[in-house]
Residue, then its C-alpha position, 0 to 999 in steps of 0.5 A: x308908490x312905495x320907496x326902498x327906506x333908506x337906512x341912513x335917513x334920520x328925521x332929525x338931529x336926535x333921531x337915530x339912522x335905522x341901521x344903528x336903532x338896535x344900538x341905541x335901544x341897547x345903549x338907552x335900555x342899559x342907562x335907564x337901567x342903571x338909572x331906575x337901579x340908582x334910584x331904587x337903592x337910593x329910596x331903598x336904602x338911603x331914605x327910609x321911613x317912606x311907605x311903599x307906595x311914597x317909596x315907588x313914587x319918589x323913584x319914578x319921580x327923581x328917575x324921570x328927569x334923566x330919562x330925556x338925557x340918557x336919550x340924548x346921551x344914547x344919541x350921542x353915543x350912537x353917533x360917536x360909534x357911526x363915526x368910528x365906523x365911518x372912519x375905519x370903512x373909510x381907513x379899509x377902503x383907502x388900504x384896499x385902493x392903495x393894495x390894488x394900485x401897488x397890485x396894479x403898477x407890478x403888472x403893468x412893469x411885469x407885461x412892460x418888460x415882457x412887451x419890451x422882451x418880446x419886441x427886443x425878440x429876447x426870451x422873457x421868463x419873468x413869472x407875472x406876479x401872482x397873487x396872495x389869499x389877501x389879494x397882494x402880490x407874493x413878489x415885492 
């Protein structure tokens, strides 16, 4: 039996939810970049008199060790992104349920008085509230 995957599962605390993978491996590529880049012109062009093959030793050697912190760093960037997400879907749909509410209480004072109208045998020609391209009301 084969399950849908979840794209929010994580294996753990340092992995990274499928749905923000790319992100990551962008984050991570780009700081290793930099990194091996740092490390290239400081064996380049700072240290001299090594040979080639010493020259490309040393930068693998001093690039090594920040390699497992710019995946956490990377991590850490990506969860920090997630939140900010999470937090502006979670803004979106407060305002959106707040729209509707305010969209929802103008059409129950609208059919109140057109019940009420039409119970007092009154005309009613109160137009309903219509509604935007957004979805909001037009009369406040």
């Amino acid at each position: 039996m084969t399950s849908t995957p979840d794209p929010e599962r994580r294996v753990s605390i340092w992995s990274v939810p499928e749905r923000w993978r790319k992100l990551f491996f962008a984050i991570f590529s780009i700081q290793t970049a930099a990194l091996i880049g740092l490390a290239v012109w400081y064996e380049v062009f700072v240290k001299t008199g090594d040979s080639w093959p010493e020259t490309i030793f040393a930068i693998g050697r001093d690039a090594a060790p920040g390699i497992g912190v710019i995946a956490a760093d990377s991590v850490v960037i990506v969860d920090i992104v997630m939140i900010l997400t999470l937090l502006y879907e979670d803004y979106r749909r407060k305002r959106t349920e707040r729209a509707l509410a305010r969209l929802q209480e103008k059409w129950e004072g609208w059919n109140q008085r057109r019940l009420e109208a039409d119970a007092a045998a009154q005309p009613f020609d109160e137009p309903p509230p219509s509604l935007t391209r957004n979805g909001h009301s037009r009369s406040s």
